[in-house]
TORPALUM-649861 format. One record per atom (N, C-alpha, C): x negated, y, z. Coordinates in steps of 0.001 Angstrom, whole numbers. Layout:
BEGIN
+---------+---------+---------+
!      xx !      yy !      zz !
+---------+---------+---------+
!       X !       Y !       Z !
...
+---------+---------+---------+
This chain:
BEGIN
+---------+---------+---------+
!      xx !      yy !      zz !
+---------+---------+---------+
!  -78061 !   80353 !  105213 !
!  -77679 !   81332 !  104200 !
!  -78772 !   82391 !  104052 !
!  -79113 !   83022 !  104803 !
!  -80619 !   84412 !  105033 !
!  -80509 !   84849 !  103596 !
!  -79814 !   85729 !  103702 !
!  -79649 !   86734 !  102411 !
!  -79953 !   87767 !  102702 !
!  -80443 !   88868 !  101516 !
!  -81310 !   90154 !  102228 !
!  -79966 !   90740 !  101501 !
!  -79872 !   92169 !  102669 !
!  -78644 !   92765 !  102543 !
!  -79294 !   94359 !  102916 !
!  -78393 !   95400 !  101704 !
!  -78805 !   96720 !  102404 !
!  -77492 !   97099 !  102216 !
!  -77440 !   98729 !  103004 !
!  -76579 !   99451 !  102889 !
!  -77139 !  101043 !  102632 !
!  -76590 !  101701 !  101582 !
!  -77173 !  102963 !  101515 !
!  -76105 !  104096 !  101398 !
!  -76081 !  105262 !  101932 !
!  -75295 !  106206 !  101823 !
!  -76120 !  107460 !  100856 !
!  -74559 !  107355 !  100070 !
!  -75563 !  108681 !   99328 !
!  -73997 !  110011 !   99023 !
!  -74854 !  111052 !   99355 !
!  -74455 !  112241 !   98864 !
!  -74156 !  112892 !   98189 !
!  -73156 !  112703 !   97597 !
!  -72780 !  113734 !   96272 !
!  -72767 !  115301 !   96324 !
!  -73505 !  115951 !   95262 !
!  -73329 !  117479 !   95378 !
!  -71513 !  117910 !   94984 !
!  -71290 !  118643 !   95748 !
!  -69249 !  118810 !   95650 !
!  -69198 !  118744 !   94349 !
!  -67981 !  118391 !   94371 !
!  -67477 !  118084 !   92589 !
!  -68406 !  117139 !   91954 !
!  -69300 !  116214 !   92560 !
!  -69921 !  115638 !   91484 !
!  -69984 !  114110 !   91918 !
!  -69198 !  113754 !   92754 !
!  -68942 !  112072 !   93480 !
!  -68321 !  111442 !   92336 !
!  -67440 !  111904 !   91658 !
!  -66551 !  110878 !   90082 !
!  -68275 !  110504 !   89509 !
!  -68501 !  111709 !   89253 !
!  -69617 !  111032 !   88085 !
!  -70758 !  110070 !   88717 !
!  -70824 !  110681 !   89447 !
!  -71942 !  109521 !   90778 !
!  -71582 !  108061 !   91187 !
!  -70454 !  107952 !   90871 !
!  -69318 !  107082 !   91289 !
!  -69440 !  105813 !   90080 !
!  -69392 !  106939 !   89275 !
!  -69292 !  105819 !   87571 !
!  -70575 !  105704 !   86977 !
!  -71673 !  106177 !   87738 !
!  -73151 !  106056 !   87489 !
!  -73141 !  104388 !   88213 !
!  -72825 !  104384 !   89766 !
!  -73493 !  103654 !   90386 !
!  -72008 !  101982 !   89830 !
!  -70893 !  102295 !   89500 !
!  -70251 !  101017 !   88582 !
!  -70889 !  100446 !   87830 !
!  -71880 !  101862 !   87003 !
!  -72112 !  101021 !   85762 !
!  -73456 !   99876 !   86515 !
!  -74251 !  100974 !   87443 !
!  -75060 !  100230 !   88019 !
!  -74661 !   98851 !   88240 !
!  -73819 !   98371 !   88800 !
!  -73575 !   97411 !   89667 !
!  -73208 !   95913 !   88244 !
!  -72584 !   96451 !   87703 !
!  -72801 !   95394 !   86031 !
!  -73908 !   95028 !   85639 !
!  -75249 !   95661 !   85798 !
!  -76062 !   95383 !   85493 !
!  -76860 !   94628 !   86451 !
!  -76731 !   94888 !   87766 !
!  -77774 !   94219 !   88821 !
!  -76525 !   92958 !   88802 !
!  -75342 !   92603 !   88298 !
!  -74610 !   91155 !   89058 !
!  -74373 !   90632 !   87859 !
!  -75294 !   90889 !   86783 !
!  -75662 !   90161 !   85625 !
!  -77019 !   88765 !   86710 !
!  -77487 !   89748 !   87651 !
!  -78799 !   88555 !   87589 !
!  -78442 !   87449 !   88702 !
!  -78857 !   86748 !   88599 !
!  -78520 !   85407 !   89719 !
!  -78640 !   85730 !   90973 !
!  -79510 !   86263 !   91198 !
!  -79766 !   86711 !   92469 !
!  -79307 !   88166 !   93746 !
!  -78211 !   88682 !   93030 !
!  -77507 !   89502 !   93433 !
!  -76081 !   89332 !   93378 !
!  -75821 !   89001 !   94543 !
!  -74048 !   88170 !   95147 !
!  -73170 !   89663 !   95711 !
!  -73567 !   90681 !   95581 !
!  -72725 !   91871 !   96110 !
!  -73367 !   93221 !   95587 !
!  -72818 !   93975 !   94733 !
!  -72553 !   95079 !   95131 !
!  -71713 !   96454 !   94807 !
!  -71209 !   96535 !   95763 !
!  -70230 !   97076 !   96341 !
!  -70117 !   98708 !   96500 !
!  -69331 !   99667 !   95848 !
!  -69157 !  100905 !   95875 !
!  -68219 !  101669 !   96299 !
!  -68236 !  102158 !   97672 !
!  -67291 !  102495 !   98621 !
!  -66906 !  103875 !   98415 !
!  -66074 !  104716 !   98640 !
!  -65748 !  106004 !   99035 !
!  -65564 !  106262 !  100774 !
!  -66302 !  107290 !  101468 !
!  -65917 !  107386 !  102563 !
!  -64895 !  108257 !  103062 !
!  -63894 !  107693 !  103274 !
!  -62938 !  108829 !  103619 !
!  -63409 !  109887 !  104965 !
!  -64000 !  109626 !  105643 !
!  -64358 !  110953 !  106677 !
!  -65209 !  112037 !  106184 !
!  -66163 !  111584 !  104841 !
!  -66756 !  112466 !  103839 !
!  -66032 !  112295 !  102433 !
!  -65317 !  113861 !  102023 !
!  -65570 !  113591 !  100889 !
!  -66627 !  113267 !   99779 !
!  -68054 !  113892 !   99803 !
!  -69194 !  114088 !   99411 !
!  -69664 !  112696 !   99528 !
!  -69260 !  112035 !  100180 !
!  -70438 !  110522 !  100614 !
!  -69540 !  108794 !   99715 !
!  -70788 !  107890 !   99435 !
!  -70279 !  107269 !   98408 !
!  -71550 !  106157 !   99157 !
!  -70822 !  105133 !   99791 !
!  -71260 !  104067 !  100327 !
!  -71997 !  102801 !   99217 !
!  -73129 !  102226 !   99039 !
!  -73527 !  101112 !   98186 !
!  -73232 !   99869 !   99435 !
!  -73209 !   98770 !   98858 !
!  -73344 !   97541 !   99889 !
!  -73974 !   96506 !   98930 !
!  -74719 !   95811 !   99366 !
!  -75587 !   95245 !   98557 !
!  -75769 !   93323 !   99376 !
!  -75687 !   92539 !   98224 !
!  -76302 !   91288 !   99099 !
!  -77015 !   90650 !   97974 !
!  -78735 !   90564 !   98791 !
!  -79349 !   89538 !   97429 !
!  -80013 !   88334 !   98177 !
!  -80656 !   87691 !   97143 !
!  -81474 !   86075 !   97729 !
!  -82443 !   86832 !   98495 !
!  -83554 !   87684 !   98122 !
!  -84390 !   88044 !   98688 !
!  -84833 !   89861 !   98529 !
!  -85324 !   90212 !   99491 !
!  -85717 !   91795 !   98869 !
!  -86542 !   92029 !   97764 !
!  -87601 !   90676 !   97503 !
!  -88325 !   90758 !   96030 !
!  -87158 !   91259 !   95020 !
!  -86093 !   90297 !   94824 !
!  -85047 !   90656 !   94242 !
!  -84396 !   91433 !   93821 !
!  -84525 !   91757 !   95123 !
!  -83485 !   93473 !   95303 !
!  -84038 !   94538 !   94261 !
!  -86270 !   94817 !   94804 !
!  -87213 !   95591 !   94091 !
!  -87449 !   95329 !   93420 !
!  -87239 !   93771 !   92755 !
!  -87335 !   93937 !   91135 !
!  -86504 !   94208 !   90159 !
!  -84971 !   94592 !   90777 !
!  -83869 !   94642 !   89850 !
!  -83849 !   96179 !   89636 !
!  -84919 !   96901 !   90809 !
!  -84679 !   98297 !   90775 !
!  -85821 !   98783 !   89552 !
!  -86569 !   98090 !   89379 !
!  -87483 !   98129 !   87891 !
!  -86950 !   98191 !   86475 !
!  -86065 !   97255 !   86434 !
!  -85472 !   97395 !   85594 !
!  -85272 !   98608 !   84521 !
!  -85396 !   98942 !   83032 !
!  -85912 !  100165 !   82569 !
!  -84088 !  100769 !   82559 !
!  -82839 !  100046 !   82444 !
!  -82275 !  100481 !   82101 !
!  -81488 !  101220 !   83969 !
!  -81853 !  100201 !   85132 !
!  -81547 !  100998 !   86146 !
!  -82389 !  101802 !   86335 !
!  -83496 !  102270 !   86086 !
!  -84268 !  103052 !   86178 !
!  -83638 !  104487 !   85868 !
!  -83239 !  104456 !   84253 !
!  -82704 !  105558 !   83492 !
!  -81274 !  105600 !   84765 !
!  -80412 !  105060 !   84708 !
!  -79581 !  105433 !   85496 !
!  -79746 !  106158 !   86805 !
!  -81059 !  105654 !   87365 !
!  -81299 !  105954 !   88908 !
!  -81416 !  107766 !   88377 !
!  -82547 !  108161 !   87531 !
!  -82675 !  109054 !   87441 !
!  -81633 !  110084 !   86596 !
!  -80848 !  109413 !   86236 !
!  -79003 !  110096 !   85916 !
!  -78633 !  110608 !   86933 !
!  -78429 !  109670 !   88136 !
!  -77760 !  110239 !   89566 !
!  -78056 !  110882 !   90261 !
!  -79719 !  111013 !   90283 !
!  -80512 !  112206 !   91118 !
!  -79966 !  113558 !   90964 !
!  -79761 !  114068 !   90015 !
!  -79155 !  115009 !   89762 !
!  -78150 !  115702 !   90601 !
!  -77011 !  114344 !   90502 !
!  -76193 !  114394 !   91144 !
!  -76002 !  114486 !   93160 !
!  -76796 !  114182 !   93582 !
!  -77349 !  114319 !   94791 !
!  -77681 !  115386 !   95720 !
!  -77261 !  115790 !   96505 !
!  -77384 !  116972 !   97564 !
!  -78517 !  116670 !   98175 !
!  -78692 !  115460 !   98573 !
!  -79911 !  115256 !   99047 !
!  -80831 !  114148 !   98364 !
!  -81781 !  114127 !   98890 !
!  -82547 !  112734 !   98178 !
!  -82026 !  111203 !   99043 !
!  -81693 !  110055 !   98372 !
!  -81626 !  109127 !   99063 !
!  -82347 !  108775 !  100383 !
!  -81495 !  108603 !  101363 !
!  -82710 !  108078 !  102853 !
!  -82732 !  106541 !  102626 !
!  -83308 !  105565 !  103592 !
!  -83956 !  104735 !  103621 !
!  -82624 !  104499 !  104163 !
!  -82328 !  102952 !  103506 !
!  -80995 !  102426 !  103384 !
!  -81222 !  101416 !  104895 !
!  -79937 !  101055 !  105351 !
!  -80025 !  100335 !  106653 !
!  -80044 !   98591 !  106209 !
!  -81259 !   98015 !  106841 !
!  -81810 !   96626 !  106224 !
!  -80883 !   95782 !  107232 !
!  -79724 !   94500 !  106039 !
!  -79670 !   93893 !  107153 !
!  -80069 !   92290 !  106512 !
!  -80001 !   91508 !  107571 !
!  -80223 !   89959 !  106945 !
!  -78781 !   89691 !  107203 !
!  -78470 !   88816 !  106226 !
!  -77051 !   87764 !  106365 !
!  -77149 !   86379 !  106555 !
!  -76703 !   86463 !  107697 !
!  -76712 !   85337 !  108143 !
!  -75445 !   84206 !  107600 !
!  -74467 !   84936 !  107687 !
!  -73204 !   83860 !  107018 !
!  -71987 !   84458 !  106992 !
!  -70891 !   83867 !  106683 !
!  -69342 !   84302 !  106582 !
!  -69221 !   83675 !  105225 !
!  -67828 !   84618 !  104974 !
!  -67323 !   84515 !  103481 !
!  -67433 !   85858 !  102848 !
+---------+---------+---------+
């Protein structure tokens, strides 16, 4: 199976996780339009209100960085910045090995 998989946590500035929320939905329509992206996934963390989990599974990380090119995730990426308390950190890399 060896699927490249991330996970990223991101920060909403208070009061602003809805809209961050429906930034990163719309995101996710657009990256599981392409073949090569089998997950992703937009969590709420209940121990943070402020925090808004991505989960991600693709064929390869080429994949991953070329879907982030994209002009129209692009415009979005820079929609959500805004929204952000902090700047995104470096998301936790995993490989998938298998399951369902």
């Amino acid at each position: 199976m060896n699927k490249y998989g991330l996970q990223n946590k991101f920060y909403a500035i208070e009061g602003k996780k809805d809209q961050l929320i429906s930034l990163l939905l719309k995101a996710s329509k657009l990256v599981l339009s392409s073949d090569s992206c089998h997950l992703y996934m937009i969590s709420e963390d209940k121990t943070d209100e402020n925090c808004v989990w991505i989960t991600e599974v693709w064929d390869t990380k080429e994949d991953h960085d070329k879907a982030l090119m994209d002009p129209k995730v692009l415009d979005l990426i820079k929609d959500a910045l805004p929204l952000l308390s902090d700047m995104p950190q470096k998301g936790i890399v995993l490989e998938i090995i298998g399951g369902i």
